[in-house]
N, CA, C and O atoms as a CHARMM CRD file, in Angstrom:
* protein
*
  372
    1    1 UNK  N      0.80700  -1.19000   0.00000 PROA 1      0.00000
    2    1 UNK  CA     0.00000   0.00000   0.00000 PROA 1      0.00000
    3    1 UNK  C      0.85700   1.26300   0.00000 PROA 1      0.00000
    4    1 UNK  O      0.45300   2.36400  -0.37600 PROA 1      0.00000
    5    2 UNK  N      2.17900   0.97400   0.49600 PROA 2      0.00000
    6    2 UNK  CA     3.17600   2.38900   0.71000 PROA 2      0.00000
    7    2 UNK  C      3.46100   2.89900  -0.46500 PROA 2      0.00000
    8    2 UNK  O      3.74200   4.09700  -0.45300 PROA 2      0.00000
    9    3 UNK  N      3.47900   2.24900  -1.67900 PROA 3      0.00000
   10    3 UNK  CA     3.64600   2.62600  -3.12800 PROA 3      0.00000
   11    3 UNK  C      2.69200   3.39800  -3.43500 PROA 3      0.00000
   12    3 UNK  O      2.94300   4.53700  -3.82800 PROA 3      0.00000
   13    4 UNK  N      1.15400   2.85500  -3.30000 PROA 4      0.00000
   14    4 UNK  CA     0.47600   3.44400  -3.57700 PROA 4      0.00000
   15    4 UNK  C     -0.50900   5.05800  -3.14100 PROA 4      0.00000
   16    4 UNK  O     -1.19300   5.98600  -3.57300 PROA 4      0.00000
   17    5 UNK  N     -0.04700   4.58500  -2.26400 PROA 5      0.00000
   18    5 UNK  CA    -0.21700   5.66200  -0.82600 PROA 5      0.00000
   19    5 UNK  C      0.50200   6.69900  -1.41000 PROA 5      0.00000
   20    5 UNK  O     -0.29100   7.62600  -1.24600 PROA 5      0.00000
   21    6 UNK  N      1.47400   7.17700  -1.98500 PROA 6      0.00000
   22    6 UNK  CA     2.47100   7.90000  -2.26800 PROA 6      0.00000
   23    6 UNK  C      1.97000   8.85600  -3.42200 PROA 6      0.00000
   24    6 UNK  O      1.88000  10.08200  -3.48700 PROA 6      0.00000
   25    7 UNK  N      1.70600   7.93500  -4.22300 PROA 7      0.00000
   26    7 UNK  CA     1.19600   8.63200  -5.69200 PROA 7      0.00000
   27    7 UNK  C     -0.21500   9.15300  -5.33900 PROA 7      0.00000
   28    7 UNK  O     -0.49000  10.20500  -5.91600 PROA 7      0.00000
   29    8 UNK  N     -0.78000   8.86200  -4.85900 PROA 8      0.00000
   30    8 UNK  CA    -2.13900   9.38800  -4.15600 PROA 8      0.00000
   31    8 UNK  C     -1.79000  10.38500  -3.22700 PROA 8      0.00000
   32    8 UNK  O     -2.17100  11.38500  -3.83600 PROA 8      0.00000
   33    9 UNK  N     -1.33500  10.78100  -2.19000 PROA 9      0.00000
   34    9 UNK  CA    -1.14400  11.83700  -1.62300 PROA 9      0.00000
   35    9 UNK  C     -1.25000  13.02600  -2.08600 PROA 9      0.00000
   36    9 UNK  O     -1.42900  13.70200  -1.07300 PROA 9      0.00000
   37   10 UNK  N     -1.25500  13.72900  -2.99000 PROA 10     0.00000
   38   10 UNK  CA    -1.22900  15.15700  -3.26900 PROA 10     0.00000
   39   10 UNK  C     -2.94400  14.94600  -3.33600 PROA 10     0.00000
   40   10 UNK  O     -3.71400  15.45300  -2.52000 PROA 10     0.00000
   41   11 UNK  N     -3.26900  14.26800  -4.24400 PROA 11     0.00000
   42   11 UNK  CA    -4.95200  14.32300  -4.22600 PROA 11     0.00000
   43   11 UNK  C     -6.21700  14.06600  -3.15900 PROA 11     0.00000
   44   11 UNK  O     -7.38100  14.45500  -3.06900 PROA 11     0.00000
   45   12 UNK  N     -5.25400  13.12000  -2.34300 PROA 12     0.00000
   46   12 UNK  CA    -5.93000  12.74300  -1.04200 PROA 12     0.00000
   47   12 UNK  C     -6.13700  13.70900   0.13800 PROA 12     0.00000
   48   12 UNK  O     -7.17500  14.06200   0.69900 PROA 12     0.00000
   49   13 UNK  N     -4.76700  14.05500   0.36400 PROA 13     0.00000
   50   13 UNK  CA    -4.49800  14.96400   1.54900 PROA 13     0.00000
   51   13 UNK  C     -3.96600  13.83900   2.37300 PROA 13     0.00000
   52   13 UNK  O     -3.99200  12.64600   2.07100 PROA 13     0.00000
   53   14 UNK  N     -3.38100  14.49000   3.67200 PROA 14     0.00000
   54   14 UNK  CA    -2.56000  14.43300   4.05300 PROA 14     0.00000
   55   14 UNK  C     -3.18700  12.92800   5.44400 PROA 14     0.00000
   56   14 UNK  O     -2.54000  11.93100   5.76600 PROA 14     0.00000
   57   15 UNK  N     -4.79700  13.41100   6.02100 PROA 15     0.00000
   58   15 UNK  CA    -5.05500  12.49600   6.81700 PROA 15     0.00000
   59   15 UNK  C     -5.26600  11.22800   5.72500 PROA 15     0.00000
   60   15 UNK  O     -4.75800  10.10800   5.79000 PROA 15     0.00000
   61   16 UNK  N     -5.69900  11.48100   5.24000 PROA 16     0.00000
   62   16 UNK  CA    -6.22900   9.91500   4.05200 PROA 16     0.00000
   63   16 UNK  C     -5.56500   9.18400   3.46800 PROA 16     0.00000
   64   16 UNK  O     -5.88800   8.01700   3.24600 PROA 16     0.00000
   65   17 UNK  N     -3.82300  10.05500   2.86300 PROA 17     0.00000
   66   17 UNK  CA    -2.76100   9.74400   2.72000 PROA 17     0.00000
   67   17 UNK  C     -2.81000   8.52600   3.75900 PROA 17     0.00000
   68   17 UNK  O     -3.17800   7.39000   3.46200 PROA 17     0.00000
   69   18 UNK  N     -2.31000   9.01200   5.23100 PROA 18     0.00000
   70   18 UNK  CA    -1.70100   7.88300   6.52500 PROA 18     0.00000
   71   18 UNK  C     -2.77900   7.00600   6.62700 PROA 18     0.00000
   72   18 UNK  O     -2.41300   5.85200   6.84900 PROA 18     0.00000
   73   19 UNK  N     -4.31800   7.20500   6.51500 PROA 19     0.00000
   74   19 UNK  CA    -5.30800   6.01400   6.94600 PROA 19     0.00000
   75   19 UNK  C     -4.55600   4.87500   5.31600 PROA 19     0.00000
   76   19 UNK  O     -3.70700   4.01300   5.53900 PROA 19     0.00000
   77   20 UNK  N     -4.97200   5.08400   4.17100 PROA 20     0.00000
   78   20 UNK  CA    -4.76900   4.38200   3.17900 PROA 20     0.00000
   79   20 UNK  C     -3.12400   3.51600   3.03800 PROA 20     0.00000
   80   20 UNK  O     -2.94300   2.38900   2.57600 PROA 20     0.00000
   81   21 UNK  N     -2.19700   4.36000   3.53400 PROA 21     0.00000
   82   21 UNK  CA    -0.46600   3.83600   3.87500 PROA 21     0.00000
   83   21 UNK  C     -0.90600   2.86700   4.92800 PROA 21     0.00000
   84   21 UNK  O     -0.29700   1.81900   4.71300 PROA 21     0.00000
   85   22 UNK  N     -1.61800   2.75400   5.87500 PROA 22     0.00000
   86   22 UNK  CA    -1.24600   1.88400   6.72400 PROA 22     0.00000
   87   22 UNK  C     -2.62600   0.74400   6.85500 PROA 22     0.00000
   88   22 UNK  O     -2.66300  -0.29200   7.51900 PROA 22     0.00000
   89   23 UNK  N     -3.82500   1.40900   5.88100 PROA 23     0.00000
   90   23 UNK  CA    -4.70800  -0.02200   6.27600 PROA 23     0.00000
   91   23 UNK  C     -5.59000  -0.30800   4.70800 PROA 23     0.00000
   92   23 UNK  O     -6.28400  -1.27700   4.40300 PROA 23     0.00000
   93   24 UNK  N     -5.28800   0.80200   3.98100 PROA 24     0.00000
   94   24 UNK  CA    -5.84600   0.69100   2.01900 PROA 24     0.00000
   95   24 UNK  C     -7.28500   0.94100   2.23500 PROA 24     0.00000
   96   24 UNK  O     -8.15400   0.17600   1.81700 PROA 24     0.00000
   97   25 UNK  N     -7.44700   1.68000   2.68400 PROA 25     0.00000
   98   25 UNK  CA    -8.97400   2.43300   2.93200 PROA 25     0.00000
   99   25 UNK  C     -8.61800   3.83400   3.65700 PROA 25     0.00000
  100   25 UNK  O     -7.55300   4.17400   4.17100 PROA 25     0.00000
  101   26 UNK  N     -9.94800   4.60800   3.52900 PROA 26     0.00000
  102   26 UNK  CA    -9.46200   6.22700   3.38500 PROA 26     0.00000
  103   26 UNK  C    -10.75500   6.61500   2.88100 PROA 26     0.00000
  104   26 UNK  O    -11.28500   6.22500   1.84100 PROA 26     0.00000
  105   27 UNK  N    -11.37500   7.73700   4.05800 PROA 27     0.00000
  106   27 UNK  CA   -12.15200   8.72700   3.54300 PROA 27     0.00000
  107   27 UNK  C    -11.72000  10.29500   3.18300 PROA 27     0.00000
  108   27 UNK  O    -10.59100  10.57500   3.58700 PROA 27     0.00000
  109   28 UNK  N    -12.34900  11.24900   2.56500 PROA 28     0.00000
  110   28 UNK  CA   -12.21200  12.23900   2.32500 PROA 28     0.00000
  111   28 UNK  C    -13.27800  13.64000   2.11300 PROA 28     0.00000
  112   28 UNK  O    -14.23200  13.48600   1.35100 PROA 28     0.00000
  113   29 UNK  N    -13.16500  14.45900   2.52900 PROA 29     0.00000
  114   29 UNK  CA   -14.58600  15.65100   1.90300 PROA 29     0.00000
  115   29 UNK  C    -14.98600  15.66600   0.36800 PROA 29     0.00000
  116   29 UNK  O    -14.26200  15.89600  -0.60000 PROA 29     0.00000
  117   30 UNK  N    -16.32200  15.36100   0.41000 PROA 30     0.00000
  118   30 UNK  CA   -16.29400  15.06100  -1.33900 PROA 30     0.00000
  119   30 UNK  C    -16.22400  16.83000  -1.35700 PROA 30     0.00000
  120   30 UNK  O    -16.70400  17.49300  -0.43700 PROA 30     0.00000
  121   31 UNK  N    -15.46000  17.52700  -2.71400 PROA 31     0.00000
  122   31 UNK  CA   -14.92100  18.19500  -3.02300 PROA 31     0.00000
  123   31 UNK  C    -15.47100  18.53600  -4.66700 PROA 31     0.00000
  124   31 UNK  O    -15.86100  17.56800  -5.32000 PROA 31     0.00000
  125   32 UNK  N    -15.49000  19.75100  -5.23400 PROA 32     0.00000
  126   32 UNK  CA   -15.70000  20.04800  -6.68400 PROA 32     0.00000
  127   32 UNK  C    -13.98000  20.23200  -7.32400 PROA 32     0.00000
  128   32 UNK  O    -13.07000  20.52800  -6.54900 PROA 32     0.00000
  129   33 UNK  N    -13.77200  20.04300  -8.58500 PROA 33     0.00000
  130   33 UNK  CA   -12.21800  20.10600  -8.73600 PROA 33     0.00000
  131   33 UNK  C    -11.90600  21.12300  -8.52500 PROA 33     0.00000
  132   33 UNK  O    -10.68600  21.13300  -8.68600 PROA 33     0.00000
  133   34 UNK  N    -12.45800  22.70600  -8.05700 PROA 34     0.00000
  134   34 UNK  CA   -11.91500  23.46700  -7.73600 PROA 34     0.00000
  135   34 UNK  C    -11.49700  23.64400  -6.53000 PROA 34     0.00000
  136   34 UNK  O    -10.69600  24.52900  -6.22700 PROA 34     0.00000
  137   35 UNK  N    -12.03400  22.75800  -5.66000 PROA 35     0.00000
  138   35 UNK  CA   -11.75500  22.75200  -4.27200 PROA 35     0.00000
  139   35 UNK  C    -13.02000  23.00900  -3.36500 PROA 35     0.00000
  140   35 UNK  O    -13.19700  22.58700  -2.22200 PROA 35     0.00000
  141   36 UNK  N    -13.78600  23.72400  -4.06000 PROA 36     0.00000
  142   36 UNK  CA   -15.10700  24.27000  -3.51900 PROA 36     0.00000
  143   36 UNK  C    -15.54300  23.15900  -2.83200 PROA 36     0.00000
  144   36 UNK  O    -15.00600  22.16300  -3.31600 PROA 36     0.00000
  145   37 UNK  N    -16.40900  22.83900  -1.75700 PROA 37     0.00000
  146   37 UNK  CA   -17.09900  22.07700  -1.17300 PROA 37     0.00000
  147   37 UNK  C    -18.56400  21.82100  -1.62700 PROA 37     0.00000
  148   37 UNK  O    -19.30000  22.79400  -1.78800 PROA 37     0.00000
  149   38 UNK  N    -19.00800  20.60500  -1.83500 PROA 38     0.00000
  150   38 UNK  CA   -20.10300  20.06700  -3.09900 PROA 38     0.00000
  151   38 UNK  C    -21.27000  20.18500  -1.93300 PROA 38     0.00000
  152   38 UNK  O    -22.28800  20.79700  -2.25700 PROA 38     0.00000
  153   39 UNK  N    -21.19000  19.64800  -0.62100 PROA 39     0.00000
  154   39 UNK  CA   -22.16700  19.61800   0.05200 PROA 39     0.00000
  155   39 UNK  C    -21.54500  19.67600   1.89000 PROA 39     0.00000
  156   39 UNK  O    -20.89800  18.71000   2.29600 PROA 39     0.00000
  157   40 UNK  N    -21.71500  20.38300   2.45400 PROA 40     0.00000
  158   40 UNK  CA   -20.91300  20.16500   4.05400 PROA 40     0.00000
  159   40 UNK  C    -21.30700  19.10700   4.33500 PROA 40     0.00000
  160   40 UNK  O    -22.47000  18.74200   4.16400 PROA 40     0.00000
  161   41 UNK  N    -20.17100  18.25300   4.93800 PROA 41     0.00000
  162   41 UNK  CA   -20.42100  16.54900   6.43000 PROA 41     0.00000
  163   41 UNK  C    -20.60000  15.63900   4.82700 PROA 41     0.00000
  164   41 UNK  O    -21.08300  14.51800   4.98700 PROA 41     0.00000
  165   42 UNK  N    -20.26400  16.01200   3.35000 PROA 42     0.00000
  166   42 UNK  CA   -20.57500  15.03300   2.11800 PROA 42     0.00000
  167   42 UNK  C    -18.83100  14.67300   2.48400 PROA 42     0.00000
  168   42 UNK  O    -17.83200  15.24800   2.91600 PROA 42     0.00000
  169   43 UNK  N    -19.39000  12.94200   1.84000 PROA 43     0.00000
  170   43 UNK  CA   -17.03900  12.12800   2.28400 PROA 43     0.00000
  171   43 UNK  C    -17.21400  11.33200   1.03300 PROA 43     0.00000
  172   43 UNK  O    -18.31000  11.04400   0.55100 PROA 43     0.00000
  173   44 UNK  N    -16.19100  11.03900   0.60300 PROA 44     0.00000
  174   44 UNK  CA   -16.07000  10.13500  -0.37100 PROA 44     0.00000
  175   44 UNK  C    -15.15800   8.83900   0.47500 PROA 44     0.00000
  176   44 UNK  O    -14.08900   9.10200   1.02700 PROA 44     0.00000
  177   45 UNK  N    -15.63900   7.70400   0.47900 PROA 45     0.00000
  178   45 UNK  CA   -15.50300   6.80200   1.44300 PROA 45     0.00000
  179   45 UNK  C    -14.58700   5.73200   0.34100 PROA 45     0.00000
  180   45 UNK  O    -14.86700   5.52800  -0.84000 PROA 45     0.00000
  181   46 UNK  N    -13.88500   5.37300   0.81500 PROA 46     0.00000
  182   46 UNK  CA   -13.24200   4.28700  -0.25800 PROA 46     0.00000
  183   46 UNK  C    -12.81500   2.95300   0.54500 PROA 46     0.00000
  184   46 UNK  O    -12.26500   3.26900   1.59900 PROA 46     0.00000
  185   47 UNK  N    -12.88100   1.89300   0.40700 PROA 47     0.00000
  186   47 UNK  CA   -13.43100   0.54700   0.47300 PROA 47     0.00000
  187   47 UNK  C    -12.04000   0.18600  -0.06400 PROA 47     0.00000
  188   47 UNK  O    -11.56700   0.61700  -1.11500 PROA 47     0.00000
  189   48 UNK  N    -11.21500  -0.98200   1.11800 PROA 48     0.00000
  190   48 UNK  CA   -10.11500  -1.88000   0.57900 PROA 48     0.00000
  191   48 UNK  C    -10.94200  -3.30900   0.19300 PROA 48     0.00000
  192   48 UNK  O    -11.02200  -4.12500   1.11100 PROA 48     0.00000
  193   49 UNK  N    -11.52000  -3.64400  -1.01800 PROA 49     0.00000
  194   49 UNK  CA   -12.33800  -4.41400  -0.92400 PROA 49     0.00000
  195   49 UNK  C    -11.56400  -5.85000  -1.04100 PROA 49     0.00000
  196   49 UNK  O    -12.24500  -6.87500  -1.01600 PROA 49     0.00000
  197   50 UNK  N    -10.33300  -5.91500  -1.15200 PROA 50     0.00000
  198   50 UNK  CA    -9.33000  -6.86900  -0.99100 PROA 50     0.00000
  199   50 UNK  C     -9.60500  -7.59700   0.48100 PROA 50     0.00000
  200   50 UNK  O     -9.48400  -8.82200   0.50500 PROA 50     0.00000
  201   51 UNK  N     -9.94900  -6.94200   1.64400 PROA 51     0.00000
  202   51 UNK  CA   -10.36400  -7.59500   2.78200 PROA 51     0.00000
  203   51 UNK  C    -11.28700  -8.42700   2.51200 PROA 51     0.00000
  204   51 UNK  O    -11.40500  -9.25000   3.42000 PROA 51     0.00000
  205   52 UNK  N    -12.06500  -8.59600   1.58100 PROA 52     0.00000
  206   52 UNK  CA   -13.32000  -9.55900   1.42800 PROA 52     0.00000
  207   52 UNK  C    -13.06300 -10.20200   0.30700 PROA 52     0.00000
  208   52 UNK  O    -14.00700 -10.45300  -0.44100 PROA 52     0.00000
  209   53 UNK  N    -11.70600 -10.61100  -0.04900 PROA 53     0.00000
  210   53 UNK  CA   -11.67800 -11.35100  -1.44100 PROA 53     0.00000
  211   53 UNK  C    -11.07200 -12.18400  -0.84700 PROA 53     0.00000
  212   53 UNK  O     -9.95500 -11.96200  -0.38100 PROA 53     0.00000
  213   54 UNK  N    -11.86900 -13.65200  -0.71300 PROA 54     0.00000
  214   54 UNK  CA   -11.56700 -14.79400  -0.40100 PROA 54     0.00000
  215   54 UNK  C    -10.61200 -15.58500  -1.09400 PROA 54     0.00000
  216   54 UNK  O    -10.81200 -16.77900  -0.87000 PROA 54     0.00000
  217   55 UNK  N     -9.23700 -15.28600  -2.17400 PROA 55     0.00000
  218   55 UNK  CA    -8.50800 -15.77400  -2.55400 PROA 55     0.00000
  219   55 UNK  C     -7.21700 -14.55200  -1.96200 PROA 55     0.00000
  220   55 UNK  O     -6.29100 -14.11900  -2.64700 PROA 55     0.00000
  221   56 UNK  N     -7.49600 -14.23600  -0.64100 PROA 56     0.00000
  222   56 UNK  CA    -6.39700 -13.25300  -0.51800 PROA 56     0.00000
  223   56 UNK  C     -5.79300 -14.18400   0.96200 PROA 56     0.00000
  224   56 UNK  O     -6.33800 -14.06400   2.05900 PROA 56     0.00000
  225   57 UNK  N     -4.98900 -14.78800   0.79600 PROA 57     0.00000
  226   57 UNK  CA    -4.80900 -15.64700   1.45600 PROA 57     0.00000
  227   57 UNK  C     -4.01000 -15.19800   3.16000 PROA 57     0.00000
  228   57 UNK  O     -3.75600 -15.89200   4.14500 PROA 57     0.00000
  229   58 UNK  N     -3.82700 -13.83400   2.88000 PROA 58     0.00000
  230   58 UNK  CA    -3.84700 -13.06900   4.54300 PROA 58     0.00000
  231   58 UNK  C     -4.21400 -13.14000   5.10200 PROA 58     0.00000
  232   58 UNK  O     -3.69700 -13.05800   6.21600 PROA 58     0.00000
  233   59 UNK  N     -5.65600 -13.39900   4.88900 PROA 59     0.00000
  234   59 UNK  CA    -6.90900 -13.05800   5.80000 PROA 59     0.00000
  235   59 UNK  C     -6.79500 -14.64100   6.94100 PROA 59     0.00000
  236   59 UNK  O     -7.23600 -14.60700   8.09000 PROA 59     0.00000
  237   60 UNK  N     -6.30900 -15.57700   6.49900 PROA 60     0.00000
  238   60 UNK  CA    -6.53400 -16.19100   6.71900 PROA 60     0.00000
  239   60 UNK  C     -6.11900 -16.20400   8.30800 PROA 60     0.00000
  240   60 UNK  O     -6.78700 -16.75500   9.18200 PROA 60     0.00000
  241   61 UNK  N     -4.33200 -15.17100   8.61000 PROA 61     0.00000
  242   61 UNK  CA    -4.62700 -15.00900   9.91000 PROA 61     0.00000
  243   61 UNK  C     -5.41000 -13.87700  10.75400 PROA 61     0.00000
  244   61 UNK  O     -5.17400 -13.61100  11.93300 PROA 61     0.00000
  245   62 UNK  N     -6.39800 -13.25200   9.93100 PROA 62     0.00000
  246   62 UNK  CA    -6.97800 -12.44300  10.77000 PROA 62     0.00000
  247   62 UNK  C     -8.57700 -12.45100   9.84100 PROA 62     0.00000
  248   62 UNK  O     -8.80300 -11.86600   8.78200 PROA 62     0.00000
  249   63 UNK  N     -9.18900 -13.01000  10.36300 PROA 63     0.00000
  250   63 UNK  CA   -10.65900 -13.28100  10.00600 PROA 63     0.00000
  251   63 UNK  C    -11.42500 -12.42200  10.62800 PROA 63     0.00000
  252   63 UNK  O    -12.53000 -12.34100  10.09000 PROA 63     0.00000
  253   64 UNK  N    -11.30700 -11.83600  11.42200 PROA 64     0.00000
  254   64 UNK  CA   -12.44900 -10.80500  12.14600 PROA 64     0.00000
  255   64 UNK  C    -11.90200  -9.38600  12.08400 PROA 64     0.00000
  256   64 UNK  O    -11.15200  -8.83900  12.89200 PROA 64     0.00000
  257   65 UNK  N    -12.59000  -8.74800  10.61300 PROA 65     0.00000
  258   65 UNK  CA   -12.13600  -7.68100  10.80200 PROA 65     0.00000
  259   65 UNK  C    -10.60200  -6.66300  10.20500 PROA 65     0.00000
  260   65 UNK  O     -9.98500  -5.77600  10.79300 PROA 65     0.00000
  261   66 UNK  N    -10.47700  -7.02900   9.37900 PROA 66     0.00000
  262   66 UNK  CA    -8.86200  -6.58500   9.03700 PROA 66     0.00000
  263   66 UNK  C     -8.47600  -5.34200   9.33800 PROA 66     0.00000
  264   66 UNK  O     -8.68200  -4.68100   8.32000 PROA 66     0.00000
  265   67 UNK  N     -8.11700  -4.79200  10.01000 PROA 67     0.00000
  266   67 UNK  CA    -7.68200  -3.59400  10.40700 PROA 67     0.00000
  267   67 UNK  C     -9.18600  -2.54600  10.70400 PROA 67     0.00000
  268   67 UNK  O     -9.47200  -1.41400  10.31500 PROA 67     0.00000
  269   68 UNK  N     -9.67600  -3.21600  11.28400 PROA 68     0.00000
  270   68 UNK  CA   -10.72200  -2.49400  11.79200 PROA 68     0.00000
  271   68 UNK  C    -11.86000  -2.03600  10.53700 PROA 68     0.00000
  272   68 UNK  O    -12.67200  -1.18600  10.90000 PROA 68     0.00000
  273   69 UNK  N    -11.92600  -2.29600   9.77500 PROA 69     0.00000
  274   69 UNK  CA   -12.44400  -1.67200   8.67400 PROA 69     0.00000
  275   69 UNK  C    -14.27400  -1.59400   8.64500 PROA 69     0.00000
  276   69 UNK  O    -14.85500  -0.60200   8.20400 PROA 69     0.00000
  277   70 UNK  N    -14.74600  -2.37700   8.99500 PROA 70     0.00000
  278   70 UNK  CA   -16.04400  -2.34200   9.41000 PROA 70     0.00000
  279   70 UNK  C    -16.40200  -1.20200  10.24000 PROA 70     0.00000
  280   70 UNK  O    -17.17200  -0.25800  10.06000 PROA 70     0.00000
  281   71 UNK  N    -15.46900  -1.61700  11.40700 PROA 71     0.00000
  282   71 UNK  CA   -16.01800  -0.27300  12.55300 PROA 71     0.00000
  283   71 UNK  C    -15.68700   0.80100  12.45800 PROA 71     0.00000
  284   71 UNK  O    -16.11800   1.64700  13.24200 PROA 71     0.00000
  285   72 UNK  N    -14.65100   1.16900  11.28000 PROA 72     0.00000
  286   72 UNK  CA   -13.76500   2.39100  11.00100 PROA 72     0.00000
  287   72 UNK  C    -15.20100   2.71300   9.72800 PROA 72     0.00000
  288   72 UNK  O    -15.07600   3.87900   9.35400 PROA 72     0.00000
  289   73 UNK  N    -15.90800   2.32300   9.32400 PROA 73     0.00000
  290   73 UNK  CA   -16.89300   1.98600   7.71700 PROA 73     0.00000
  291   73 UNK  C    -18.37600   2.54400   8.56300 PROA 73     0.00000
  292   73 UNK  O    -19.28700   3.23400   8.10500 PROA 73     0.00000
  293   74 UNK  N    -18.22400   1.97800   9.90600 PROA 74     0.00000
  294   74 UNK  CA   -19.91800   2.43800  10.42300 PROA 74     0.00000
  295   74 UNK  C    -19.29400   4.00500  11.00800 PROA 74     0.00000
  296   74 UNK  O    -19.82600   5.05400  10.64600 PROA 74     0.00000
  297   75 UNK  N    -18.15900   3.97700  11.90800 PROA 75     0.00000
  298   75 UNK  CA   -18.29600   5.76500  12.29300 PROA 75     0.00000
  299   75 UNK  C    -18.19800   6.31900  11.08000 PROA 75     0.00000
  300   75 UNK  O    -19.38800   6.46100  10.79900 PROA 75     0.00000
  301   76 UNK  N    -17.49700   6.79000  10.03400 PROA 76     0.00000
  302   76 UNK  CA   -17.61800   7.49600   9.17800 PROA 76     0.00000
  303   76 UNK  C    -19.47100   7.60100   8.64700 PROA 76     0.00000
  304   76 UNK  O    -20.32800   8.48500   8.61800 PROA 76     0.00000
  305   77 UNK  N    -19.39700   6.35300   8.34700 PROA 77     0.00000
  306   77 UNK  CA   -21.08500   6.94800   8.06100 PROA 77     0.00000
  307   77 UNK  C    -22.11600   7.29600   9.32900 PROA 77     0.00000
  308   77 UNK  O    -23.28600   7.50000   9.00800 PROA 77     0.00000
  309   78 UNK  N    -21.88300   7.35200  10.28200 PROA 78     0.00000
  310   78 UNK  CA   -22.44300   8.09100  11.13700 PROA 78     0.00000
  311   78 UNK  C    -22.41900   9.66700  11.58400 PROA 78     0.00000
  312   78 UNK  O    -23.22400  10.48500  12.02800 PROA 78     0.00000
  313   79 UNK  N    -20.66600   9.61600  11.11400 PROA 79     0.00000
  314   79 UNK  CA   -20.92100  11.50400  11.10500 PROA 79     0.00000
  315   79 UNK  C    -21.22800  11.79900   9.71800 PROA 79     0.00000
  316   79 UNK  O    -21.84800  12.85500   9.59900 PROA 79     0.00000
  317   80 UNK  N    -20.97500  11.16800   8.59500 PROA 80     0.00000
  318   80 UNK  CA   -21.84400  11.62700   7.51300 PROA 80     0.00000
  319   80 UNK  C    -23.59000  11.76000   8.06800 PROA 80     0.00000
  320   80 UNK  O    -24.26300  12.63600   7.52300 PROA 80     0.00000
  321   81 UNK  N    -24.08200  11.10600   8.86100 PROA 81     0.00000
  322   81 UNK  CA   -25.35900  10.94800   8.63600 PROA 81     0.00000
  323   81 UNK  C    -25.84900  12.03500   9.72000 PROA 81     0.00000
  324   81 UNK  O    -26.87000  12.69900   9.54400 PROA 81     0.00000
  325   82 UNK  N    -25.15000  12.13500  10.68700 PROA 82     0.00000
  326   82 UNK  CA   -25.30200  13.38100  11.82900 PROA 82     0.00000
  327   82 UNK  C    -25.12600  14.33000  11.17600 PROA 82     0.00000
  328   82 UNK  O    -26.15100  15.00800  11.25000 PROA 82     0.00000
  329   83 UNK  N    -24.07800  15.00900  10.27600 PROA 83     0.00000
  330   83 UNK  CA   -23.81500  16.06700   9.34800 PROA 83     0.00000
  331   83 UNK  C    -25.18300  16.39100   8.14000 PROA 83     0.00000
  332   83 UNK  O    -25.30100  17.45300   7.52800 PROA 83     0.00000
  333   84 UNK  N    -25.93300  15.43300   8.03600 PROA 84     0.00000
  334   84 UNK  CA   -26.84900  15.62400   7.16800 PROA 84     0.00000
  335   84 UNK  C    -26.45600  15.93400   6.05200 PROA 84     0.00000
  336   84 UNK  O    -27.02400  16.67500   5.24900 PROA 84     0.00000
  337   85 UNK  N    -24.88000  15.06600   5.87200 PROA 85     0.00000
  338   85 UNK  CA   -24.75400  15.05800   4.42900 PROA 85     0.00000
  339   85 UNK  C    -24.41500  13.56000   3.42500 PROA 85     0.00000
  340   85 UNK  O    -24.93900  12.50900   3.79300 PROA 85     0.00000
  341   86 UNK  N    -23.83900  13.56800   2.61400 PROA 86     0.00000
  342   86 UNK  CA   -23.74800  12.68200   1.48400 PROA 86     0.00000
  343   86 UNK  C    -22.69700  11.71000   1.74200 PROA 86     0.00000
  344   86 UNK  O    -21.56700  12.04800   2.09400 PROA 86     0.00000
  345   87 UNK  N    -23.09700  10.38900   1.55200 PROA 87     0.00000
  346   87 UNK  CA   -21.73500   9.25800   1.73600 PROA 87     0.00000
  347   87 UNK  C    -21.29200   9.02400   0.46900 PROA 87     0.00000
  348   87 UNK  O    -22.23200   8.24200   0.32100 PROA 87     0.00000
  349   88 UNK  N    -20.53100   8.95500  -0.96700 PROA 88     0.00000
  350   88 UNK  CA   -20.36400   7.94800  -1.69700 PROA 88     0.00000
  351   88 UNK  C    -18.72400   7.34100  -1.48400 PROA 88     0.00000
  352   88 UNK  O    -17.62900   7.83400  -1.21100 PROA 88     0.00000
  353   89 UNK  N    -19.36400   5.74900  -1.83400 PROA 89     0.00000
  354   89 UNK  CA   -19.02300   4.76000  -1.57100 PROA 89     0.00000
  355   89 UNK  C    -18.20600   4.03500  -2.70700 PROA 89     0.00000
  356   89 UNK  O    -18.62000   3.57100  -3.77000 PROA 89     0.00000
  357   90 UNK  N    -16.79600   4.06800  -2.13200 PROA 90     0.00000
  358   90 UNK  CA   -16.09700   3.39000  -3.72600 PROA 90     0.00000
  359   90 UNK  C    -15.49300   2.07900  -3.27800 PROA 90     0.00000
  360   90 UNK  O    -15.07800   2.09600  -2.11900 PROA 90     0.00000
  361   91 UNK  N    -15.35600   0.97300  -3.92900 PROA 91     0.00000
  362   91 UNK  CA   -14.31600   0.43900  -3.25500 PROA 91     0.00000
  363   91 UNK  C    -12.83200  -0.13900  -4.24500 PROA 91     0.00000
  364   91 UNK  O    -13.06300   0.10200  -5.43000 PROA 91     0.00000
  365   92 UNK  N    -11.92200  -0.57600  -4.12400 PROA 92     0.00000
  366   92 UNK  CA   -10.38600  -0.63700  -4.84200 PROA 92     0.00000
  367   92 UNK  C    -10.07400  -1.89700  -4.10900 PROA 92     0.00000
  368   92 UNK  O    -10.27900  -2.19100  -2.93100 PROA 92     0.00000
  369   93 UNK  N     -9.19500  -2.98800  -5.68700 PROA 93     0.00000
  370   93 UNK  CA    -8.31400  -4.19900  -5.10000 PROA 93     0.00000
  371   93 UNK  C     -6.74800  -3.64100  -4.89800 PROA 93     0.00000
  372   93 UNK  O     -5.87700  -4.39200  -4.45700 PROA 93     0.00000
């Protein structure tokens, strides 16, 4: 992920950068390309969907949960949903 983490950083920013370097998932403020803000408490949520691909043979020592990603997957959409704004949902192998 440190490879990738890298080349992504300028676009990510800087917290989403370190969540994605150390676990390949990463939210962010959904954003217009000018920077403008599309909707306040709106995230663009991105999904290591490699945790749920049953030929990834890691998992095998950690079955519950890979780096927290579920429970790290429900708070984010909870302050999206307290914020009364927008979740979208991507996910990446």
């Amino acid at each position: 992920m440190k490879k990738y983490s890298k080349a992504w950083k300028d676009w990510i920013g800087d917290e989403a950068y370190e969540t994605m370097r150390r676990w390949g998932y990463f939210s962010m403020d959904f954003r217009k390309a000018d920077g403008g803000i599309v909707q306040r408490g709106s995230r663009v949520i991105v999904l290591n969907t490699q945790a749920a691909n049953g030929l990834n043979w890691w998992l095998l020592g950690e079955r519950n949960d890979p780096g927290n990603h579920m429970a790290w997957l429900e708070q984010e959409l909870r302050e999206v949903e307290e914020a009364k704004g927008i979740a979208y949902i991507i996910g990446h192998i």
